[in-house]
Steps between C-alpha positions, in 0.01 A plus 500: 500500500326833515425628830188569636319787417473671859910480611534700147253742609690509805825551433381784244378659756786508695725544225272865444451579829898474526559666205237799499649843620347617769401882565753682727367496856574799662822450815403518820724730654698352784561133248798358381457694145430814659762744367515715807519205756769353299701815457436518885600144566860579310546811683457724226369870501296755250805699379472836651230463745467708748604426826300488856604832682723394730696285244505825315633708775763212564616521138512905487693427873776314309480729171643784759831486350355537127271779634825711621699433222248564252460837677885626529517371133179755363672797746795449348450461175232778500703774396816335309395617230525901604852678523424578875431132586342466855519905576114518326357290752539812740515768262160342326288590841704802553410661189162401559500717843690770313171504264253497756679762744489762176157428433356431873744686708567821272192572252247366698662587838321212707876470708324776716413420876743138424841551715806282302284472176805398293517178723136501540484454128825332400371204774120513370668433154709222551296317709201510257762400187553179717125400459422634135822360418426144683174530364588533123756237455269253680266570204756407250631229741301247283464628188830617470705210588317240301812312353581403847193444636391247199864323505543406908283394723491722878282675655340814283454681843909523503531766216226744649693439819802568378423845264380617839769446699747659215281753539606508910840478428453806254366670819788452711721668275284785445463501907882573519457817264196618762722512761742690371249714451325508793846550646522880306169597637606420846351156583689253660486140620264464788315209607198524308658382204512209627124496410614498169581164439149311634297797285716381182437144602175538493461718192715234327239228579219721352708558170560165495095372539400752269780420199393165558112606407603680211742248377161221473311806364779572225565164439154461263466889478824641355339838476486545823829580492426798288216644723770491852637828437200679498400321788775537721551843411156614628588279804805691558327806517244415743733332694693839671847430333515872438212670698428436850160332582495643833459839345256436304330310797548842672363713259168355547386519087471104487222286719655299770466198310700627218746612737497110662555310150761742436666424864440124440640447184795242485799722312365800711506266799889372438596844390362663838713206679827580352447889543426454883814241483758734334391860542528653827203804423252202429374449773214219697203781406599479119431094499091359391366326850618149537753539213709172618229273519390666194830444289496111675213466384532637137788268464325159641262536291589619208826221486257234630208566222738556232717147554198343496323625200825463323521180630207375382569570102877308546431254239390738226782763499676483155254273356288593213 
Protein backbone atom coordinates (compact mmCIF):
# COMPACT_ATOMS: atom_id res chain seq x y z
CA UNK A 1 0.00 0.00 0.00
CA UNK A 2 1.58 3.30 -0.89
CA UNK A 3 2.03 5.65 1.83
CA UNK A 4 0.62 8.81 2.17
CA UNK A 5 1.81 11.58 0.42
CA UNK A 6 2.90 13.92 3.46
CA UNK A 7 5.21 11.09 5.64
CA UNK A 8 7.10 10.91 2.04
CA UNK A 9 7.48 14.51 2.01
CA UNK A 10 8.62 14.10 5.39
CA UNK A 11 11.02 11.77 5.54
CA UNK A 12 12.63 13.53 2.32
CA UNK A 13 13.06 16.17 4.15
CA UNK A 14 14.81 14.70 6.75
CA UNK A 15 16.61 12.42 4.66
CA UNK A 16 18.12 16.08 2.91
CA UNK A 17 18.35 17.94 5.76
CA UNK A 18 20.57 14.91 7.12
CA UNK A 19 22.33 14.51 4.20
CA UNK A 20 23.10 18.23 2.98
CA UNK A 21 26.68 19.51 3.93
CA UNK A 22 26.59 22.18 5.88
CA UNK A 23 29.00 25.37 5.59
CA UNK A 24 31.91 25.27 8.11
CA UNK A 25 30.95 27.36 11.14
CA UNK A 26 33.72 29.07 12.36
CA UNK A 27 35.19 27.36 16.30
CA UNK A 28 34.65 29.20 19.04
CA UNK A 29 37.78 29.37 20.71
CA UNK A 30 37.74 27.91 24.19
CA UNK A 31 35.28 24.51 22.58
CA UNK A 32 36.02 21.08 22.49
CA UNK A 33 37.39 21.42 18.68
CA UNK A 34 39.40 24.30 19.47
CA UNK A 35 42.98 23.36 18.49
CA UNK A 36 44.68 25.47 21.08
CA UNK A 37 42.38 24.41 24.06
CA UNK A 38 42.91 20.90 23.12
CA UNK A 39 46.65 21.11 22.72
CA UNK A 40 46.29 22.91 26.17
CA UNK A 41 44.06 20.28 27.66
CA UNK A 42 46.94 17.46 26.69
CA UNK A 43 49.62 19.52 28.02
CA UNK A 44 51.22 20.30 24.93
CA UNK A 45 53.34 23.45 23.96
CA UNK A 46 54.20 25.68 20.62
CA UNK A 47 57.66 24.20 19.95
CA UNK A 48 60.11 26.85 20.73
CA UNK A 49 58.10 29.42 22.40
CA UNK A 50 59.46 31.67 24.31
CA UNK A 51 59.41 31.48 27.81
CA UNK A 52 57.98 34.02 30.67
CA UNK A 53 61.20 35.77 32.11
CA UNK A 54 61.65 34.21 35.07
CA UNK A 55 61.22 30.68 33.54
CA UNK A 56 63.88 31.97 31.24
CA UNK A 57 66.25 33.06 33.85
CA UNK A 58 65.56 29.61 35.64
CA UNK A 59 66.54 27.73 32.49
CA UNK A 60 69.82 29.98 31.71
CA UNK A 61 70.31 29.29 35.89
CA UNK A 62 70.58 25.54 35.13
CA UNK A 63 72.38 25.99 31.57
CA UNK A 64 75.42 27.41 33.93
CA UNK A 65 77.37 24.39 33.41
CA UNK A 66 76.90 24.51 29.42
CA UNK A 67 77.67 28.28 29.61
CA UNK A 68 81.28 27.48 31.27
CA UNK A 69 82.05 24.72 29.28
CA UNK A 70 81.10 26.20 26.14
CA UNK A 71 83.47 29.03 27.15
CA UNK A 72 86.80 27.00 28.24
CA UNK A 73 85.99 24.96 25.02
CA UNK A 74 86.10 28.41 22.43
CA UNK A 75 89.42 29.65 24.72
CA UNK A 76 90.87 26.67 24.15
CA UNK A 77 90.35 25.79 21.00
CA UNK A 78 90.92 29.42 19.82
CA UNK A 79 94.36 29.20 18.91
CA UNK A 80 95.04 25.27 18.22
CA UNK A 81 95.41 25.89 15.18
CA UNK A 82 98.70 28.39 15.55
CA UNK A 83 102.25 26.88 16.41
CA UNK A 84 102.29 29.09 19.64
CA UNK A 85 98.93 27.71 20.88
CA UNK A 86 97.59 29.80 23.89
CA UNK A 87 100.89 32.28 23.98
CA UNK A 88 98.72 34.71 21.26
CA UNK A 89 96.12 35.34 23.63
CA UNK A 90 98.75 37.63 25.48
CA UNK A 91 101.03 38.36 22.81
CA UNK A 92 97.76 39.41 20.52
CA UNK A 93 97.07 42.60 23.04
CA UNK A 94 100.69 43.01 23.57
CA UNK A 95 101.51 43.66 20.11
CA UNK A 96 98.65 45.78 19.93
CA UNK A 97 100.26 48.12 22.82
CA UNK A 98 103.61 47.71 21.10
CA UNK A 99 101.72 49.44 17.97
CA UNK A 100 100.10 52.07 19.75
CA UNK A 101 103.19 53.05 22.10
CA UNK A 102 105.30 53.64 18.55
CA UNK A 103 102.66 55.57 17.12
CA UNK A 104 101.12 57.41 20.40
CA UNK A 105 104.01 57.35 22.71
CA UNK A 106 107.04 58.01 20.18
CA UNK A 107 105.80 59.95 16.88
CA UNK A 108 103.13 61.67 18.31
CA UNK A 109 104.71 62.04 21.80
CA UNK A 110 101.27 62.33 23.77
CA UNK A 111 103.26 60.01 26.81
CA UNK A 112 104.31 63.62 27.91
CA UNK A 113 103.03 64.98 31.38
CA UNK A 114 101.67 60.80 31.93
CA UNK A 115 104.09 59.24 34.79
CA UNK A 116 104.29 55.05 34.09
CA UNK A 117 102.85 55.47 30.49
CA UNK A 118 103.97 51.96 29.52
CA UNK A 119 101.46 50.64 32.22
CA UNK A 120 99.23 53.48 31.62
CA UNK A 121 98.88 52.16 28.13
CA UNK A 122 99.57 48.44 28.34
CA UNK A 123 96.35 48.52 31.09
CA UNK A 124 94.18 51.03 28.82
CA UNK A 125 94.77 48.29 26.11
CA UNK A 126 93.84 45.25 27.61
CA UNK A 127 91.08 46.37 29.36
CA UNK A 128 89.41 47.88 26.24
CA UNK A 129 90.32 44.36 24.14
CA UNK A 130 88.03 42.76 26.88
CA UNK A 131 84.96 44.84 25.66
CA UNK A 132 85.66 45.07 21.77
CA UNK A 133 86.54 41.59 22.08
CA UNK A 134 83.21 40.62 24.22
CA UNK A 135 81.50 42.80 22.02
CA UNK A 136 82.41 41.15 18.61
CA UNK A 137 81.92 37.55 19.31
CA UNK A 138 78.50 38.39 20.82
CA UNK A 139 77.71 39.62 17.27
CA UNK A 140 78.61 36.38 15.75
CA UNK A 141 77.20 34.56 18.83
CA UNK A 142 74.05 33.88 16.67
CA UNK A 143 74.93 33.91 13.40
CA UNK A 144 77.88 32.05 13.80
CA UNK A 145 76.81 29.10 15.67
CA UNK A 146 73.70 28.31 13.74
CA UNK A 147 74.17 24.41 13.50
CA UNK A 148 73.78 24.33 17.17
CA UNK A 149 71.42 26.72 17.73
CA UNK A 150 68.84 25.10 15.01
CA UNK A 151 69.67 21.36 16.33
CA UNK A 152 69.06 21.78 20.48
CA UNK A 153 66.82 23.47 22.19
CA UNK A 154 68.41 26.03 25.38
CA UNK A 155 68.42 29.17 25.97
CA UNK A 156 70.00 31.52 22.95
CA UNK A 157 71.03 34.01 25.77
CA UNK A 158 73.72 31.10 26.86
CA UNK A 159 76.10 31.54 23.79
CA UNK A 160 76.31 35.48 24.07
CA UNK A 161 76.91 34.69 27.71
CA UNK A 162 79.33 32.45 27.24
CA UNK A 163 81.66 34.31 24.22
CA UNK A 164 81.75 36.96 26.91
CA UNK A 165 82.90 35.27 29.62
CA UNK A 166 85.76 33.46 27.30
CA UNK A 167 86.41 36.70 26.66
CA UNK A 168 87.00 37.25 30.82
CA UNK A 169 88.91 34.36 31.08
CA UNK A 170 91.13 35.73 28.11
CA UNK A 171 91.56 38.73 30.48
CA UNK A 172 92.87 36.96 33.34
CA UNK A 173 95.62 35.60 31.51
CA UNK A 174 96.58 38.71 29.93
CA UNK A 175 96.23 40.27 33.69
CA UNK A 176 99.13 37.92 34.76
CA UNK A 177 101.46 39.36 31.87
CA UNK A 178 100.45 43.13 33.35
CA UNK A 179 101.82 42.38 36.39
CA UNK A 180 104.84 41.27 35.50
CA UNK A 181 105.02 44.26 34.00
CA UNK A 182 103.92 46.53 36.30
CA UNK A 183 106.39 44.70 38.52
CA UNK A 184 109.59 46.16 36.10
CA UNK A 185 108.30 49.63 36.36
CA UNK A 186 108.21 49.45 40.05
CA UNK A 187 104.55 48.81 41.02
CA UNK A 188 103.70 46.45 43.46
CA UNK A 189 100.72 44.82 45.18
CA UNK A 190 98.91 47.27 47.34
CA UNK A 191 95.45 47.28 48.35
CA UNK A 192 93.85 49.07 45.68
CA UNK A 193 93.97 46.26 43.50
CA UNK A 194 91.70 44.86 45.23
CA UNK A 195 89.40 47.37 43.37
CA UNK A 196 90.18 45.46 40.54
CA UNK A 197 88.04 42.69 40.74
CA UNK A 198 84.35 44.62 41.40
CA UNK A 199 85.53 47.20 38.31
CA UNK A 200 86.01 43.89 36.07
CA UNK A 201 82.77 42.59 37.48
CA UNK A 202 81.10 45.22 36.48
CA UNK A 203 82.67 45.82 33.08
CA UNK A 204 81.94 42.11 32.47
CA UNK A 205 78.17 42.71 32.98
CA UNK A 206 78.25 45.64 30.45
CA UNK A 207 80.07 43.39 27.78
CA UNK A 208 77.79 40.96 28.46
CA UNK A 209 74.29 43.34 27.96
CA UNK A 210 75.75 44.85 25.08
CA UNK A 211 76.92 41.34 23.11
CA UNK A 212 73.60 40.35 23.94
CA UNK A 213 72.10 43.58 21.84
CA UNK A 214 74.24 42.96 19.07
CA UNK A 215 73.76 39.28 18.98
CA UNK A 216 69.49 40.09 18.29
CA UNK A 217 70.80 42.87 15.97
CA UNK A 218 73.15 40.34 13.98
CA UNK A 219 70.91 37.69 14.15
CA UNK A 220 68.57 39.30 11.04
CA UNK A 221 71.44 41.76 10.08
CA UNK A 222 74.59 39.72 9.34
CA UNK A 223 76.28 42.83 8.11
CA UNK A 224 76.45 44.22 11.06
CA UNK A 225 79.10 42.21 11.72
CA UNK A 226 81.07 43.85 9.02
CA UNK A 227 80.41 47.51 10.12
CA UNK A 228 81.88 46.55 14.20
CA UNK A 229 85.33 47.26 13.41
CA UNK A 230 84.91 50.54 12.30
CA UNK A 231 82.80 51.14 15.06
CA UNK A 232 84.70 50.01 17.83
CA UNK A 233 87.75 51.36 16.54
CA UNK A 234 86.52 54.99 16.64
CA UNK A 235 85.21 54.00 20.14
CA UNK A 236 88.57 53.03 21.18
CA UNK A 237 89.93 56.16 20.36
CA UNK A 238 87.62 58.35 22.13
CA UNK A 239 87.65 56.23 24.87
CA UNK A 240 91.46 57.32 26.43
CA UNK A 241 93.07 53.80 25.90
CA UNK A 242 96.13 55.68 24.72
CA UNK A 243 95.66 59.44 25.54
CA UNK A 244 94.60 60.71 28.78
CA UNK A 245 91.17 62.52 28.93
CA UNK A 246 92.17 64.44 31.83
CA UNK A 247 94.65 66.25 29.68
CA UNK A 248 92.71 67.07 27.28
CA UNK A 249 90.08 68.16 29.96
CA UNK A 250 93.03 70.35 31.15
CA UNK A 251 93.95 71.86 28.13
CA UNK A 252 90.77 73.63 27.94
CA UNK A 253 90.35 73.29 23.68
CA UNK A 254 87.04 71.15 24.15
CA UNK A 255 83.58 72.65 25.85
CA UNK A 256 82.85 71.16 29.16
CA UNK A 257 80.31 69.05 27.78
CA UNK A 258 82.63 67.41 25.43
CA UNK A 259 84.94 66.98 28.14
CA UNK A 260 81.79 65.23 30.33
CA UNK A 261 80.73 62.60 27.48
CA UNK A 262 84.26 61.87 27.16
CA UNK A 263 84.55 61.33 31.19
CA UNK A 264 81.23 59.38 31.09
CA UNK A 265 81.76 57.04 28.56
CA UNK A 266 81.53 53.27 29.64
CA UNK A 267 85.17 51.75 28.28
CA UNK A 268 86.65 55.19 29.42
CA UNK A 269 84.75 54.71 32.66
CA UNK A 270 86.13 50.86 33.32
CA UNK A 271 89.46 51.82 31.95
CA UNK A 272 89.80 54.87 34.52
CA UNK A 273 88.73 52.12 37.29
CA UNK A 274 91.40 49.68 36.62
CA UNK A 275 94.14 52.50 36.22
CA UNK A 276 93.21 53.98 39.75
CA UNK A 277 93.09 50.06 40.85
CA UNK A 278 96.56 49.00 39.57
CA UNK A 279 98.74 52.05 39.07
CA UNK A 280 100.01 53.78 42.00
CA UNK A 281 100.63 57.54 39.95
CA UNK A 282 96.78 57.41 39.12
CA UNK A 283 95.52 58.90 41.47
CA UNK A 284 91.49 60.01 43.04
CA UNK A 285 91.93 63.58 40.89
CA UNK A 286 92.49 61.52 37.57
CA UNK A 287 88.85 59.65 38.06
CA UNK A 288 85.28 61.52 36.17
CA UNK A 289 82.97 62.60 39.43
CA UNK A 290 80.90 59.78 40.69
CA UNK A 291 82.85 57.22 38.58
CA UNK A 292 81.49 54.10 40.81
CA UNK A 293 78.04 54.85 40.65
CA UNK A 294 78.77 55.68 37.17
CA UNK A 295 80.40 52.23 36.15
CA UNK A 296 77.25 50.53 38.45
CA UNK A 297 75.26 52.10 36.64
CA UNK A 298 76.65 51.53 33.05
CA UNK A 299 76.58 47.90 33.87
CA UNK A 300 72.78 47.64 35.32
CA UNK A 301 71.67 48.98 32.64
CA UNK A 302 73.25 48.09 29.90
CA UNK A 303 73.04 43.98 31.12
CA UNK A 304 69.41 44.64 32.15
CA UNK A 305 68.23 46.32 28.62
CA UNK A 306 70.21 44.04 26.62
CA UNK A 307 68.73 40.52 28.31
CA UNK A 308 65.64 41.83 27.73
CA UNK A 309 65.64 42.95 24.20
CA UNK A 310 67.38 39.75 23.45
CA UNK A 311 64.94 38.12 25.28
CA UNK A 312 62.20 39.19 23.59
CA UNK A 313 63.30 37.84 19.88
CA UNK A 314 64.06 34.04 21.65
CA UNK A 315 61.78 32.30 19.41
CA UNK A 316 63.07 33.65 16.11
CA UNK A 317 66.88 33.09 16.40
CA UNK A 318 67.92 30.59 13.63
CA UNK A 319 64.66 30.64 11.99
CA UNK A 320 64.19 31.87 8.55
Amino acid sequence: MPLPRTLVESDLVTTETLTKPTPHAAVAPGTAQDPRALALRHGLSVSGARPALPAYVRQLWSRRDFITAFATARLTAQYSQAKLGQVWQVMTPLLNAAVYYLIFGVLMNVQEGIPDYVPFLITGIFVWTFTSQSIMTGTRAISGNLGLVRALHFPRASLPLALALQQLQQLVLSLCVLIAILFCFGEFPRWSWLLAVPALLLQLLFNSGVALVMARLAARTPDIAQLMPFLLRTWMYVSGAMWSIQHLAASGRLPDAVVTALQSNPAAVYIDLMRFALIESFTAGQLPPHVWALAAGWALVAFAGGFIYFWKAEETYGRG
